[in-house]
C-alpha positions in Angstrom: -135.3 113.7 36.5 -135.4 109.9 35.2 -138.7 109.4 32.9 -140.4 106.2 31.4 -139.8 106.2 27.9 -143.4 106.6 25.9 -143.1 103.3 23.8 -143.0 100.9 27.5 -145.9 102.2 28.7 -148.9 99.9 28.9 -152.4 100.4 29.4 -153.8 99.4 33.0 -150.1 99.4 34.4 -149.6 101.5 37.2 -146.7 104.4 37.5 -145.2 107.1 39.9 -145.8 110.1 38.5 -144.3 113.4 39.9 -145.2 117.0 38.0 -142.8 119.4 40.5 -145.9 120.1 42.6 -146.8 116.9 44.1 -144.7 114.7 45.7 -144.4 111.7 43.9 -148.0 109.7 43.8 -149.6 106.7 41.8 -151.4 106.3 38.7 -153.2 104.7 36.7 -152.6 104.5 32.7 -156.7 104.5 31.8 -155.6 104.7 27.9 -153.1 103.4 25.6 -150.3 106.6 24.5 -150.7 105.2 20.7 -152.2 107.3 18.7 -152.3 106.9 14.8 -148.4 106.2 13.5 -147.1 108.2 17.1 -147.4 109.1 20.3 -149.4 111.3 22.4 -147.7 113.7 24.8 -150.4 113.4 27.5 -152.5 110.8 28.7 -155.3 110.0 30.4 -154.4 108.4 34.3 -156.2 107.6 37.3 -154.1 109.7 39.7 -154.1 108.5 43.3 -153.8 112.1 45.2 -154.8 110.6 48.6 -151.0 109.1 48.4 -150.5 112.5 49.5 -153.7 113.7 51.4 -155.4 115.1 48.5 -158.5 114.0 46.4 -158.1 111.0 43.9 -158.9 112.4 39.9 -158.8 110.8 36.7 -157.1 113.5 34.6 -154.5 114.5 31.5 -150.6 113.6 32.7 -147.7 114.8 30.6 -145.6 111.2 29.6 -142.7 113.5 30.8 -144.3 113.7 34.5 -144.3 109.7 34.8 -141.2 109.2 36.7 -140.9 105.1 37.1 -142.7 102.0 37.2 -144.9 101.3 40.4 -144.0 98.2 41.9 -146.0 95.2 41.0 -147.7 93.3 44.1 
């Protein structure tokens, strides 16, 4: 599985995430994955579960989970 390296992601950008339970759904980076001189392992996203007819949560996503950039429209 293809990920997003750590150091593109940007706050407020939107992503496919995919965690091997879920089929692929959108999210929301809420905050930045700097932390101090490196990176943090999991953020905080926005996760759009009704993609996939579940509820939508703001929760901790492992950067490995985030597959690809969501389109921009």
């Amino acid at each position: 599985m293809m990920t997003v390296k750590v150091q593109d992601l940007v706050k407020g950008d939107w992503y496919i995430i995919d965690n091997g339970l879920l089929s692929p759904v959108r999210a929301k980076l809420i905050e930045s994955p700097r932390q101090g001189r490196g990176y943090k392992s999991a953020v905080l996203m926005d996760v759009k579960g009704s993609d996939c007819g579940l509820f939508d949560e703001m929760g901790s996503v492992y950067v490995t989970d985030i597959v690809s950039e969501h389109n921009k429209e």
